[in-house]
DOVEX-823443 format. One record per atom (N, C-alpha, C, CB): x, y, z; residue in three letters. Coordinates in steps of 0.05 Angstrom, whole numbers, plus 5000, padded with zeros to 4 digits. Atoms other than C-alpha are relative to their C-alpha. Glycine has a CB too. Layout:
# DOVEX-823443
XYZALA ...
This chain:
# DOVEX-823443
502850094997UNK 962784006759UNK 498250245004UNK 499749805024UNK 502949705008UNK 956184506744UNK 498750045035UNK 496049834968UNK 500549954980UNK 953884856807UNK 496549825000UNK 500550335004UNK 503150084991UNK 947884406842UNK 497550275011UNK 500749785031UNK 501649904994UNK 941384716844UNK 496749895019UNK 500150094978UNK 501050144985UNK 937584536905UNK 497150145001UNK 501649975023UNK 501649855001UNK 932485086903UNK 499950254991UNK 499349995015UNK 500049655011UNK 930785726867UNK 498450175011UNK 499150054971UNK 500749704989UNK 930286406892UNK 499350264979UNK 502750095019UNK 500949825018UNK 926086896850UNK 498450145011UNK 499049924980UNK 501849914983UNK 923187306906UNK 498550214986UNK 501250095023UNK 502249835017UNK 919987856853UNK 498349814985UNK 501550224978UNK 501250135017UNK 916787286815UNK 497049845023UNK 502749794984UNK 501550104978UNK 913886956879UNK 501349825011UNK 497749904996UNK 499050304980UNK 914686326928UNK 498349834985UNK 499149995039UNK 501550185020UNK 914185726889UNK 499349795018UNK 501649894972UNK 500550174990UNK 910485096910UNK 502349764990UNK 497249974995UNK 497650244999UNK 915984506914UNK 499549805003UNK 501949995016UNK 500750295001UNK 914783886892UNK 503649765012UNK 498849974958UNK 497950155003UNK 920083336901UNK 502550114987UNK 499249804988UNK 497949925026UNK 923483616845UNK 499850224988UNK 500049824978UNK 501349685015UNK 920284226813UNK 500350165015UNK 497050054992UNK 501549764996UNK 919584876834UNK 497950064976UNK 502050255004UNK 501849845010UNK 913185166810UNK 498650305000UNK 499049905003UNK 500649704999UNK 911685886796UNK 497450134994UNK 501550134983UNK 502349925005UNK 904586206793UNK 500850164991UNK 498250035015UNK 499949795015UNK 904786736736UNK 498350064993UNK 501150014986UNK 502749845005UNK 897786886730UNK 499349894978UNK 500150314997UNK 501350075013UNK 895486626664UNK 501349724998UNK 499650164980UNK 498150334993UNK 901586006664UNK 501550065024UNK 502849884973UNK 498450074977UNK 906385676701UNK 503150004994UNK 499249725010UNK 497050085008UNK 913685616704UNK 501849815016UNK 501550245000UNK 498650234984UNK 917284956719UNK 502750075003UNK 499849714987UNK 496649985000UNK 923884966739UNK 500549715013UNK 501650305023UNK 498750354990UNK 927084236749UNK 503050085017UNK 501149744961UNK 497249944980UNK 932084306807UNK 501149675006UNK 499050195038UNK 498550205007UNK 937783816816UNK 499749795029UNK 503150134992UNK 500550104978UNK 934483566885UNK 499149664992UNK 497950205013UNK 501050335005UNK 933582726886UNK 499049945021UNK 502049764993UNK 502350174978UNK 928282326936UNK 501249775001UNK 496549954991UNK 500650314998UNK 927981656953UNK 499349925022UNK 502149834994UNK 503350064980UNK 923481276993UNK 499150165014UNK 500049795021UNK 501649724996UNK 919781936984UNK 501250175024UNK 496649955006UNK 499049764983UNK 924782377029UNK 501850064977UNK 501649955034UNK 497749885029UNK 929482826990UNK 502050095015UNK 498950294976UNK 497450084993UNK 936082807010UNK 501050244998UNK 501549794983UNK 499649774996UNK 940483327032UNK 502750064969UNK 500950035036UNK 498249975022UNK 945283276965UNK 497550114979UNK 501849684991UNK 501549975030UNK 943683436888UNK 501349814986UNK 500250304983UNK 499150145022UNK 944983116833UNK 501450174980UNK 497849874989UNK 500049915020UNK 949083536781UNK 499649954977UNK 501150045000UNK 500850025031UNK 946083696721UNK 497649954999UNK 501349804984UNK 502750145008UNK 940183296735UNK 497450104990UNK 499349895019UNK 502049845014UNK 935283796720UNK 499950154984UNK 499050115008UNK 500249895011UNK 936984106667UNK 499449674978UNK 502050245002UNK 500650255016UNK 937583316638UNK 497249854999UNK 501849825009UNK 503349995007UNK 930583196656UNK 498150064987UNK 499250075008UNK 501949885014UNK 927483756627UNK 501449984964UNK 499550335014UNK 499849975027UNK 931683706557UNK 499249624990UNK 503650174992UNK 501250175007UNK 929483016557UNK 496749924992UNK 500949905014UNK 504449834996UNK 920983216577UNK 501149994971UNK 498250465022UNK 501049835020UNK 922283616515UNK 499849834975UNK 501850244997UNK 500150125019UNK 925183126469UNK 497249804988UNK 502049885005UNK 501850245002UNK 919182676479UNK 497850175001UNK 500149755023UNK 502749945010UNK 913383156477UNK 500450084974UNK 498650225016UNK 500750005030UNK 915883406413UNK 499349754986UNK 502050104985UNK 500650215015UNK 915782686390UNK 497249904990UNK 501049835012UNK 503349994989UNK 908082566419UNK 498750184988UNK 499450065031UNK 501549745006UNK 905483236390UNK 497449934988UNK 501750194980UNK 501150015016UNK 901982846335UNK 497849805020UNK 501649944975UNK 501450344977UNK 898982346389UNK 497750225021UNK 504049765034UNK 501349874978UNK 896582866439UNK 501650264997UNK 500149845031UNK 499449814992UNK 897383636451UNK 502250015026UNK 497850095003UNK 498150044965UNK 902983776514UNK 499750315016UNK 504549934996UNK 499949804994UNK 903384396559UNK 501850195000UNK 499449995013UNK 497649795015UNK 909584736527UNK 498550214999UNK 501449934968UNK 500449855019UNK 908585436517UNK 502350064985UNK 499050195009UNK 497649815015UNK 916285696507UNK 502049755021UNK 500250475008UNK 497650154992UNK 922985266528UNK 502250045002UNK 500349864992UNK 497849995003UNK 927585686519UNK 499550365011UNK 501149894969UNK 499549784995UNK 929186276556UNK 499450254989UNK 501749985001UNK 499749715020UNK 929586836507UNK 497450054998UNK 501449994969UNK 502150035015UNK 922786656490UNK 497750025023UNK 500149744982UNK 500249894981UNK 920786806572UNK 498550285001UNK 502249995007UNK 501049724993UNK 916587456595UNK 502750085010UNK 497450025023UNK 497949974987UNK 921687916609UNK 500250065019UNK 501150094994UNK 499150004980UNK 922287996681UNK 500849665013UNK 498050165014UNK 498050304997UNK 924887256677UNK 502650084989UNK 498849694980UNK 497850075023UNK 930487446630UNK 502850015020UNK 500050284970UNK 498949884987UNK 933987686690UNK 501849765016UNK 498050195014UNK 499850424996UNK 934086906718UNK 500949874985UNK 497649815001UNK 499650095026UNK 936886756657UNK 503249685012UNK 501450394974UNK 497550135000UNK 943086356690UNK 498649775017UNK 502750175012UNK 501350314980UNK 938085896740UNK 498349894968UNK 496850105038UNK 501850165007UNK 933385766686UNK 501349864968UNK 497150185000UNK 499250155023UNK 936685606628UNK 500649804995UNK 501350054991UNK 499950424997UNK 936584856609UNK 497949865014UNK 502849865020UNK 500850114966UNK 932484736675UNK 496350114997UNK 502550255035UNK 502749834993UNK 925085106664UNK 498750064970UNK 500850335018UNK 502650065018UNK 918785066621UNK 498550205003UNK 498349765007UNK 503249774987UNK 912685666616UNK 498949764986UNK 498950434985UNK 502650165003UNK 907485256614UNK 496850125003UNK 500249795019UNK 502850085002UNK 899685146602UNK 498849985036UNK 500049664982UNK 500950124968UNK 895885216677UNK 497949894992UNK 499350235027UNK 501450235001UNK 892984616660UNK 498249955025UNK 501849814996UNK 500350164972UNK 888384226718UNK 500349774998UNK 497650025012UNK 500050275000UNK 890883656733UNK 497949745006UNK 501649995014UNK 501550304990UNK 888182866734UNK 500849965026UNK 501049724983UNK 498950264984UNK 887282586794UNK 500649825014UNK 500449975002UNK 498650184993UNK 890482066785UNK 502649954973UNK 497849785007UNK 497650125009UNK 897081706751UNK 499649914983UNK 501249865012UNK 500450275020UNK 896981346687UNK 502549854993UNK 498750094970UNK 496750164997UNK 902480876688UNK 499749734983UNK 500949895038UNK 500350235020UNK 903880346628UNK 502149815011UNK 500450094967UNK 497250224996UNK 908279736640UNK 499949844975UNK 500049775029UNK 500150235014UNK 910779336590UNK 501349905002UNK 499849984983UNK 498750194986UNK 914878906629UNK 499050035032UNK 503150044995UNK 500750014975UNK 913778586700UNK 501950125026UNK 499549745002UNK 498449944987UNK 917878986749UNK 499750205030UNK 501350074981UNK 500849784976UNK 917779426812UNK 497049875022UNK 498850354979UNK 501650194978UNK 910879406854UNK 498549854986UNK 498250145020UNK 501350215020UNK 907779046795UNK 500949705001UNK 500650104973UNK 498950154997UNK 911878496801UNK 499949865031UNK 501850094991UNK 500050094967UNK 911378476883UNK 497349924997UNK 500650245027UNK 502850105003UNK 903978436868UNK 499549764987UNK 498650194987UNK 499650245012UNK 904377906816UNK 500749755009UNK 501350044987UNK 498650244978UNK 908477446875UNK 498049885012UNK 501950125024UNK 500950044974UNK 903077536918UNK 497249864990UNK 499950305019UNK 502850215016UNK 895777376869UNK 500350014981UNK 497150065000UNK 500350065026UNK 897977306800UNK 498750264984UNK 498249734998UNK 502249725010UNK 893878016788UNK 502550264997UNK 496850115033UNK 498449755002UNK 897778696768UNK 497050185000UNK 502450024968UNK 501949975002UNK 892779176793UNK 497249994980UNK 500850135006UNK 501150065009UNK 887178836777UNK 499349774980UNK 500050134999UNK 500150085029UNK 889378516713UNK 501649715011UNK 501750254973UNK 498950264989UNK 890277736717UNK 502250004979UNK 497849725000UNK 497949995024UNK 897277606679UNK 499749645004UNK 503950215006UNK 499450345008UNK 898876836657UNK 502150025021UNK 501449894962UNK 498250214981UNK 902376446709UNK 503150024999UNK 499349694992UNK 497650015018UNK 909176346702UNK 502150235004UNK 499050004971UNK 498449924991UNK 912176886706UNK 501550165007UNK 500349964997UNK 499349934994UNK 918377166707UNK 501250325017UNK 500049894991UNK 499449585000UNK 921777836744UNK 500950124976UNK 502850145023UNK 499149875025UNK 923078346693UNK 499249824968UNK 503650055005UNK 500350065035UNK 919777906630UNK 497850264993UNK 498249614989UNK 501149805009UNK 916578266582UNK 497049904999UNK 501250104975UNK 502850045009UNK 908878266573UNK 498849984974UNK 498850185009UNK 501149995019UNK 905278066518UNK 499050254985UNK 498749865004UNK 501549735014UNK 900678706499UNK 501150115038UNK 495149964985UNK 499349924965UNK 902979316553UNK 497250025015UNK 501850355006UNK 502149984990UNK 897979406608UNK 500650255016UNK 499249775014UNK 499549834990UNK 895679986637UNK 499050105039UNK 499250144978UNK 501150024974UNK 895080096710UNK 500550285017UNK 501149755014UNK 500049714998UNK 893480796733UNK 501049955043UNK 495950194986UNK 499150014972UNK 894781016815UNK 499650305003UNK 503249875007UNK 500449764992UNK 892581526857UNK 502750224999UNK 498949955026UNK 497449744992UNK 896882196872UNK 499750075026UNK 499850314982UNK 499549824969UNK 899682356939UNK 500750154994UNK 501549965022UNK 497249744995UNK 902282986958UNK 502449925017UNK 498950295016UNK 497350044988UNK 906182647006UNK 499849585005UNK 500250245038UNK 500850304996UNK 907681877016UNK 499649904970UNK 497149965019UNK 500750125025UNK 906281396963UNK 498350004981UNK 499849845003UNK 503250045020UNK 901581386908UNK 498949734998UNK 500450064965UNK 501550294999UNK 897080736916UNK 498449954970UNK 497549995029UNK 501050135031UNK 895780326850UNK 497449875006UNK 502249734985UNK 503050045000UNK 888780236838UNK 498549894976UNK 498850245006UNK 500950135031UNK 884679866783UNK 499050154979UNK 497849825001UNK 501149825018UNK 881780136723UNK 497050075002UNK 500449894975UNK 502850015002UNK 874480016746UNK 500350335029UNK 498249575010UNK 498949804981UNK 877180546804UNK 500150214991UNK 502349965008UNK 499149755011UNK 879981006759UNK 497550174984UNK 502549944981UNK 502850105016UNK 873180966716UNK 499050205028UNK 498749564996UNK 501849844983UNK 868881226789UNK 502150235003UNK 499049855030UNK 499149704987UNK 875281796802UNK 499050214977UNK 503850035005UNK 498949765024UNK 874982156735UNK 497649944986UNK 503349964979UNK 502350155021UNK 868781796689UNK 500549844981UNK 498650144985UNK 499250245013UNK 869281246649UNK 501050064971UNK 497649815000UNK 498849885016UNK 869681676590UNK 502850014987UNK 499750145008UNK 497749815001UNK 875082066601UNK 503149765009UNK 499350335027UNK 498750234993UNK 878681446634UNK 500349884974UNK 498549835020UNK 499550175014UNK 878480996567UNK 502150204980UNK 497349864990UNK 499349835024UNK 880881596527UNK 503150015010UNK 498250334996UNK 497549954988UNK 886981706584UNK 502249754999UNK 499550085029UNK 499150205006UNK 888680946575UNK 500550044969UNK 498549795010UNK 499549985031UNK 888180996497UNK 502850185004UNK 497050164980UNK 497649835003UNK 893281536498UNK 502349845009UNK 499850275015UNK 497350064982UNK 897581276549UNK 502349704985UNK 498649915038UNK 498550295015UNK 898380566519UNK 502250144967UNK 496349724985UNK 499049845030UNK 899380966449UNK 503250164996UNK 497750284996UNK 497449864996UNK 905381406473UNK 502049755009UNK 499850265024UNK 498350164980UNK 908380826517UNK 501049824970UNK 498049805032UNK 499450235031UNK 908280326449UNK 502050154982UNK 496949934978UNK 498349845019UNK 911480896402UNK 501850075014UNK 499050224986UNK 497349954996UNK 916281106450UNK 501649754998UNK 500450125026UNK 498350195001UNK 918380416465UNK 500649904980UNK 499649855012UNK 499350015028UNK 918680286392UNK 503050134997UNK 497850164982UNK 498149855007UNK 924080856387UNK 501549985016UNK 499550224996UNK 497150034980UNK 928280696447UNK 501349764991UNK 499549965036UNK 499850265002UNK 928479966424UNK 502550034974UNK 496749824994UNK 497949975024UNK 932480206358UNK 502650165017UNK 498550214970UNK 498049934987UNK 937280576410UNK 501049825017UNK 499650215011UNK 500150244980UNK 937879886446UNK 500450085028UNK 502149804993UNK 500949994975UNK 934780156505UNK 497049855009UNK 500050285005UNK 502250054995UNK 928279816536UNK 498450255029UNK 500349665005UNK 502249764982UNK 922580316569UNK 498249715012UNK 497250324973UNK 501850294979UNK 920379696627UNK 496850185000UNK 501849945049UNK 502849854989UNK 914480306650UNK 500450315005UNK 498949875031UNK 501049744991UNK 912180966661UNK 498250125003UNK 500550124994UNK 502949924987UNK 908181406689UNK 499750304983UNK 500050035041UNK 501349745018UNK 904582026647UNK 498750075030UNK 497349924965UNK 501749874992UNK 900782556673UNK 498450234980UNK 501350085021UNK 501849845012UNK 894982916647UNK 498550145015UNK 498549884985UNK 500749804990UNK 891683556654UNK 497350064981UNK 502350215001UNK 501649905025UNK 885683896621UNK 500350344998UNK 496649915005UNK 499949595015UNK 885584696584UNK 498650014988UNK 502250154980UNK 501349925021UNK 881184916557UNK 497749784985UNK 502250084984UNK 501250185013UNK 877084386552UNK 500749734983UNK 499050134988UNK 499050185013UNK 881383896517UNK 502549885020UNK 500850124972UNK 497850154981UNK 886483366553UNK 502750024987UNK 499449685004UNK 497949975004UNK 893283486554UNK 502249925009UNK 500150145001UNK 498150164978UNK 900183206570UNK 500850215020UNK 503049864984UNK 498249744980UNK 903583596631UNK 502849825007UNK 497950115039UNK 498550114983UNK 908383496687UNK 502849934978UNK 498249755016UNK 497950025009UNK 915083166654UNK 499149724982UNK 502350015023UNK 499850405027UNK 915482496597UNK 503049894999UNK 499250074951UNK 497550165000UNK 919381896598UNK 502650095008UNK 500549914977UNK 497550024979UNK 925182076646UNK 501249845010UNK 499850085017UNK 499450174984UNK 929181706679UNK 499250005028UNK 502149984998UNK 500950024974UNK 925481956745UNK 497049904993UNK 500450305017UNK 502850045005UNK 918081746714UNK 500149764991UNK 498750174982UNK 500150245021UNK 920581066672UNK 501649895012UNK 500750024970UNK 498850164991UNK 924080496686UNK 502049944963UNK 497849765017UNK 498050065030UNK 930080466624UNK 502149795008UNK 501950314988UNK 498650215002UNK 934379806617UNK 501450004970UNK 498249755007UNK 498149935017UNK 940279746576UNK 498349614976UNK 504450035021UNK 500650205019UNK 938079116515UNK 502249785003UNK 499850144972UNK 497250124991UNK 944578846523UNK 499849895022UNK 502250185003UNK 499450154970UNK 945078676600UNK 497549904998UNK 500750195031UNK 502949975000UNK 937178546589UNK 500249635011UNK 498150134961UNK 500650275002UNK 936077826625UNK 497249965023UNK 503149825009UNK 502750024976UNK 928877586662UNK 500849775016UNK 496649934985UNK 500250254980UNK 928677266721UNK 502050105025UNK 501049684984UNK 499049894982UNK 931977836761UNK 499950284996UNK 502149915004UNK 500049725004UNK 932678596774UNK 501650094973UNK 501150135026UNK 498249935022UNK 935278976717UNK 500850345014UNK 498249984964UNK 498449694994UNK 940179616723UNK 499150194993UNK 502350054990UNK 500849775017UNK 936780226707UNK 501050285001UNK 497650035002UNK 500249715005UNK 937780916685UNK 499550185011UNK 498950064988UNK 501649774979UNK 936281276747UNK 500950045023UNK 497449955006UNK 498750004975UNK 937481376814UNK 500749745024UNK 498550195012UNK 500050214997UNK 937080636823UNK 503949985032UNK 499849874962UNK 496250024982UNK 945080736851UNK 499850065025UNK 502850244989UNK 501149854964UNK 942181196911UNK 498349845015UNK 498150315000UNK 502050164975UNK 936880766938UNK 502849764997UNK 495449854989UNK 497750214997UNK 942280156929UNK 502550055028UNK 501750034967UNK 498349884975UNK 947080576977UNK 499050035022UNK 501050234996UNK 502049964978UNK 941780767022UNK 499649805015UNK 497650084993UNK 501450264994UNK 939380057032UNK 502649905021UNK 499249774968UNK 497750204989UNK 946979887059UNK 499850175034UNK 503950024977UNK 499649864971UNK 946080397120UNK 497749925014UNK 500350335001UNK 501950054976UNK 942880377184UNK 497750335009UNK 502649895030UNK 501849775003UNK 936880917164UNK 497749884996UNK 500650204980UNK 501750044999UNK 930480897181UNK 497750114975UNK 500050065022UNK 502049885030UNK 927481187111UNK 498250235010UNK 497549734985UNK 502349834993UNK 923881767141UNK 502050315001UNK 498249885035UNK 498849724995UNK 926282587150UNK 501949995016UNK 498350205010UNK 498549945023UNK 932182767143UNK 501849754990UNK 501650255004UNK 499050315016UNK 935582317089UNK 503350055005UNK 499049964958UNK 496349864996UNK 943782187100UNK 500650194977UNK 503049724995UNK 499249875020UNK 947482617057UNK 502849774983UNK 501050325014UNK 499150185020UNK 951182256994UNK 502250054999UNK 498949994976UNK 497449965004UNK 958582086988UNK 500350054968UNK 501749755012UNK 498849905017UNK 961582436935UNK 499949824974UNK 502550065010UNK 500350105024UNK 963181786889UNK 497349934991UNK 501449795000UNK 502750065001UNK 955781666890UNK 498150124986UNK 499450025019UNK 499149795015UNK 955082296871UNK 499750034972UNK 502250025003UNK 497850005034UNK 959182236807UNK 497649804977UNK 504449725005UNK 500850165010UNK 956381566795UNK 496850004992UNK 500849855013UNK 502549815007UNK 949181796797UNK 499950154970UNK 499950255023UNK 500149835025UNK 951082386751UNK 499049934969UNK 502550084998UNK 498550165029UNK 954581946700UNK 496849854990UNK 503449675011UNK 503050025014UNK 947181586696UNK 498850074991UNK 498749995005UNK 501849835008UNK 943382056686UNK 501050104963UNK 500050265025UNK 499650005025UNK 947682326626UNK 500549874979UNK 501050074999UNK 499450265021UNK 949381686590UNK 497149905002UNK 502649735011UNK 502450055007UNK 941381556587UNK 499350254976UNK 498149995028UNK 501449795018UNK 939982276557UNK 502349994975UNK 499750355018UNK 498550075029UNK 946282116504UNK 498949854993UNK 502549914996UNK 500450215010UNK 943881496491UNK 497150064985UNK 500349775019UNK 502349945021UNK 935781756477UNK 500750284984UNK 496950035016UNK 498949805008UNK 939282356447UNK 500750074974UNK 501650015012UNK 497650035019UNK 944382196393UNK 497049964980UNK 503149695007UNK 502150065022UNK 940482256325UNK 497550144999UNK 499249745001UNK 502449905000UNK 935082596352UNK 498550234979UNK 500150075023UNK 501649875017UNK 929883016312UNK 498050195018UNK 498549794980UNK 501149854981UNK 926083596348UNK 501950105008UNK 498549905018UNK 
């Protein structure tokens, strides 16, 4: 099994800001992501990794902004090592697979998050007034059916804690109404053509969440695409409404979590071994599965 990478040390490069999952590197004109193999859930991050997971992240990002290119610009500059300033080249064994130079974009924000199925807090909401932020759906129903046309329902950004889903007339006063119809246009646009293309890999994309930035004057994708840490992926096959569906993600870890006697707050248990595995095995049998055939 590939050595877990919980955090990177590049003390000539700088101290990066640490997201959940990223390290981020200030390099003066860009940035440099590095996806570390660290996993959260109910927003603490756990004292395990995940192997592999970040390098499966980011070669997944990649597959899907090349796809998008024609849809929207992304903040790729280089993806591949070699192709690095050289006082990275040196890092050559953390970053390879795992790290992006990027566009220092400024971010939205807020979240643009498409669903095209009822699931997660969309679904808890739906229980409670028939509304998915905001948006009245038809009666009826089920968990996990699919939606007629997807809808899009954006949500603030924490830095820490939850991100709170908010309406579109919301998102409209954070950003301008503008720039808002244009971030929905896109978002629906990518969410429809991906799920088009997973649907021939008989996978279903339930939701996800984009993030956008602006450069230069023009809007851009950032951050990571369709992941299994940003999307909700269901196998077509097991696919039935009117209950949870199995997904593609770390779904297995909160499931384990839920059986102990933890209060969800700092620090998270640490993960038995088969858990572990089983995790892993997720993660890579999603990136085979959108993988196999691929173009880009």
């Amino acid at each position: 099994m590939e050595k877990v990478i919980l955090e990177t040390e590049m003390p000539d490069i700088g101290t990066p800001r640490r997201g959940k999952v990223r390290d981020i590197y200030d390099l003066g004109e860009n940035l440099l992501l590095v996806v570390s193999d660290r996993i959260s859930a109910f927003d603490v991050i756990l004292p395990n990794g995940i192997p592999g997971k970040g390098r499966i992240l980011t070669q997944i990002s990649r597959y899907w902004f090349k796809q998008m290119e024609d849809i929207i610009k992304n903040h790729i500059i280089a993806a591949d090592v070699k192709d690095f300033p050289a006082s990275l080249q040196k890092y050559s064994d953390i970053l390879e697979g795992r790290s992006m130079l990027v566009k220092k974009a400024k971010p939205m924000p807020v979240e643009c998050i498409v669903r095209g199925y009822l699931s997660g807090s969309g679904w808890q909401e739906y229980k409670k007034t028939g509304n998915v932020c905001g948006i009245k759906l038809k009666d009826g129903l089920l968990e996990s059916a699919r939606l007629d046309e997807p809808i899009f329902t954006p949500s603030t950004k924490a830095e820490e804690g939850h991100d709170i889903n908010i309406s579109f007339d919301e998102m409209k006063n954070i950003i301008g109404s503008e720039t808002a119809e244009r971030l929905k246009e896109i978002s629906i646009k990518i969410y429809s053509n991906a799920r088009a293309m997973a649907e021939e890999k008989k996978i279903i994309i339930a939701d996800t969440k984009f993030e956008f930035g602006m450069y230069n004057g023009e809007i851009i994708l950032i951050d990571e695409l369709l992941t299994p840490d940003s999307s909700r992926f269901w196998s077509m096959e097991n696919y039935a409404p009117g209950r949870g569906q199995d997904s593609y993600d770390k779904q297995i870890v909160r499931d384990y979590l839920l059986t102990l006697d933890w209060d969800k707050t700092y620090p998270g248990p640490s993960l038995p071994g088969y858990i572990i595995e089983k995790a892993a095995g997720r993660y890579r049998e999603i990136f085979d599965i959108l993988s196999s055939g691929r173009e880009g």
